[in-house]
C-alpha positions in Angstrom: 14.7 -4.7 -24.9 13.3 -8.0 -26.3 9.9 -6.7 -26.7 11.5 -3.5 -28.8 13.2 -5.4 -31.0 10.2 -8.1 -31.6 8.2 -4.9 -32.0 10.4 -3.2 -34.6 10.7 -6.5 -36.3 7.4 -7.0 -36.5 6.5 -3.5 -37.9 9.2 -3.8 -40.7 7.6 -7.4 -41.5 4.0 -5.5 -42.1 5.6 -2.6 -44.1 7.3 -5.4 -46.3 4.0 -7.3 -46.7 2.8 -3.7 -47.9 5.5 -2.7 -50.4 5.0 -6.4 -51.9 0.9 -6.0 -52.0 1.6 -2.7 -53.4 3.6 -4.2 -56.4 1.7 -6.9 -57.0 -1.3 -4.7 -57.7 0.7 -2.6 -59.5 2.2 -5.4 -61.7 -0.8 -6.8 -62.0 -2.4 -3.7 -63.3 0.3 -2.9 -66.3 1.5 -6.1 -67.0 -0.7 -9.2 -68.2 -0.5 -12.2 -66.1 -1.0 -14.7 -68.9 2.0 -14.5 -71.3 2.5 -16.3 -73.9 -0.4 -18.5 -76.1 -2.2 -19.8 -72.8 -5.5 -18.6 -72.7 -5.9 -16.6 -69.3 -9.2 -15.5 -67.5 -10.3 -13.5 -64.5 -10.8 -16.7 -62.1 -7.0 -17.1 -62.5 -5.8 -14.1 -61.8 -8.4 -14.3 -59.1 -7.0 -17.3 -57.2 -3.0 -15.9 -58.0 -4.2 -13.4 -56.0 -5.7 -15.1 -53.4 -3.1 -17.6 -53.0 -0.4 -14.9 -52.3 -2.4 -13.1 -50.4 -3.3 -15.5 -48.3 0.6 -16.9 -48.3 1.6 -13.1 -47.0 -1.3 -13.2 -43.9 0.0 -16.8 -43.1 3.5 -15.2 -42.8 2.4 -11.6 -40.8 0.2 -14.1 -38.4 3.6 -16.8 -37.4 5.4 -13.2 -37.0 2.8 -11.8 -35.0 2.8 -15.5 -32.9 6.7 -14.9 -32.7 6.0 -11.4 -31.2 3.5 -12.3 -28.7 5.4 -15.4 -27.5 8.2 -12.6 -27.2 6.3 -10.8 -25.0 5.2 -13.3 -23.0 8.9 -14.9 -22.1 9.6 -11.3 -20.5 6.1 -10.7 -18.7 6.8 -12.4 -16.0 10.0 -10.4 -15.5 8.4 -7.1 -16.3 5.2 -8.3 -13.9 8.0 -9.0 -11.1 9.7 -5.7 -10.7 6.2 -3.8 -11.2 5.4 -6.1 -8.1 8.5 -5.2 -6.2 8.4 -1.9 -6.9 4.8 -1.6 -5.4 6.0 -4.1 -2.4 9.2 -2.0 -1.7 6.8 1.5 -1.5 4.6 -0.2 0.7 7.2 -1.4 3.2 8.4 2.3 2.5 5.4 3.4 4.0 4.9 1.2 6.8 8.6 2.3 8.0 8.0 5.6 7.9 4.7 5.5 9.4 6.3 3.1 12.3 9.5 5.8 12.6 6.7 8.8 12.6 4.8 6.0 15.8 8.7 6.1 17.6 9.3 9.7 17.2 6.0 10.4 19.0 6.7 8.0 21.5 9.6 9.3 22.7 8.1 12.7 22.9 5.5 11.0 24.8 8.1 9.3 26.9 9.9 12.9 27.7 6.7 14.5 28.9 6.1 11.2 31.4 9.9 11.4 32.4 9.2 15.4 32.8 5.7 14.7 34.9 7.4 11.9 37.2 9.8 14.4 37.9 7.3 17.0 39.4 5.3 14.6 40.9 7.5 14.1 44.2 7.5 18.2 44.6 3.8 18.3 44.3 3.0 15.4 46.9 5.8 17.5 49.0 3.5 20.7 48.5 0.8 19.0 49.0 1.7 17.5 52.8 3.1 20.9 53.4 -0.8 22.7 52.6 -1.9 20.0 54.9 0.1 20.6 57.8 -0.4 24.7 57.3 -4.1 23.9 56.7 -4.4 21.3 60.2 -2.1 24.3 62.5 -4.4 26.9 61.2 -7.3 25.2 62.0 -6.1 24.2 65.0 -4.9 27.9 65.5 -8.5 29.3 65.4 -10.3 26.1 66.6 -8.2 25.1 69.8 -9.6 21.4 70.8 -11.4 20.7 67.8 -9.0 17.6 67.2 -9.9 16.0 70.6 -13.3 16.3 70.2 -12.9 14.3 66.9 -11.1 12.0 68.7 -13.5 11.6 71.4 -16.5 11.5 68.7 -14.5 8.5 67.1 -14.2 6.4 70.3 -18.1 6.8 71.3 -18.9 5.9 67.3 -16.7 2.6 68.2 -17.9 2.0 71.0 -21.6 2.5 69.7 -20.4 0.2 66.4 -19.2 -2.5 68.7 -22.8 -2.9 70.8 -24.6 -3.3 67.7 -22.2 -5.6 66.4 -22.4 -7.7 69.2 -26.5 -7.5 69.5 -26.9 -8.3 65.9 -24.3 -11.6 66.6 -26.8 -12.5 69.4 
């Protein structure tokens, strides 16, 4: 709102300056500038208008100083909500990408629940195929488990002797 109105004032201040340059050339054109009996030459009207020219840029360039110093007292204000605009998106972003990271975990989290679940049916499955697997064997190889068993014992036995030799 400051900036507007510094702005606008600013503008009407350079459209003043114009109207008045516009009538001093125009007065200056019609009407003499020496009246009277003083004698009157081209190096005075010269420095008349130089002087009030130069009086009119001294004028636009305080207004323009007043206008920039207006802008200045409300950048810092303007640069702040730009900021937190920009901050608040971010954090915005990070959220969502941080909800998006929880949603996903907790379908992860279902599908380990769901696993867990099946995982006591499948080790029973699992023990039962043994069992069927060791009968049928058994079934069609009668006495292939004791002589396993017996083939175990000698290999300890063997194992043992060589331990004790290589002690020795």
């Amino acid at each position: 709102m400051v900036t507007r109105t510094a702005r606008a004032t600013y503008y009407i201040a350079i459209c003043v300056f114009l109207m008045c340059l516009v009538v001093l050339v125009v007065k200056m054109t019609f009407w003499p500038v020496c009246g009277g009996g003083s004698p009157c030459d081209g190096w005075t009207v010269a420095g008349l208008v130089a002087a009030i020219l130069g009086v009119s840029t001294a004028f636009l360039g305080i207004l323009g100083a007043v206008a920039l110093a207006a802008w200045w007292t409300s950048l810092d204000k303007r640069v702040e909500a730009h900021v937190t605009h920009l901050f608040t998106a971010q954090v915005q972003a990070v959220q969502d990408t941080i909800n998006q990271l929880k949603e996903r975990a907790d379908e992860l989290r279902g599908k380990v629940d769901a696993i867990e679940t099946i995982i006591p049916e499948l080790e029973l499955r699992i023990n039962a195929a043994q069992e069927s697997a060791t009968r049928a064997f058994e079934v069609n190889m009668p006495g292939y488990s004791h002589s396993l068993e017996s083939q175990r014992k000698q290999n300890e036995i063997r194992d043992t002797r060589h331990t004790r030799e290589s002690e020795q």
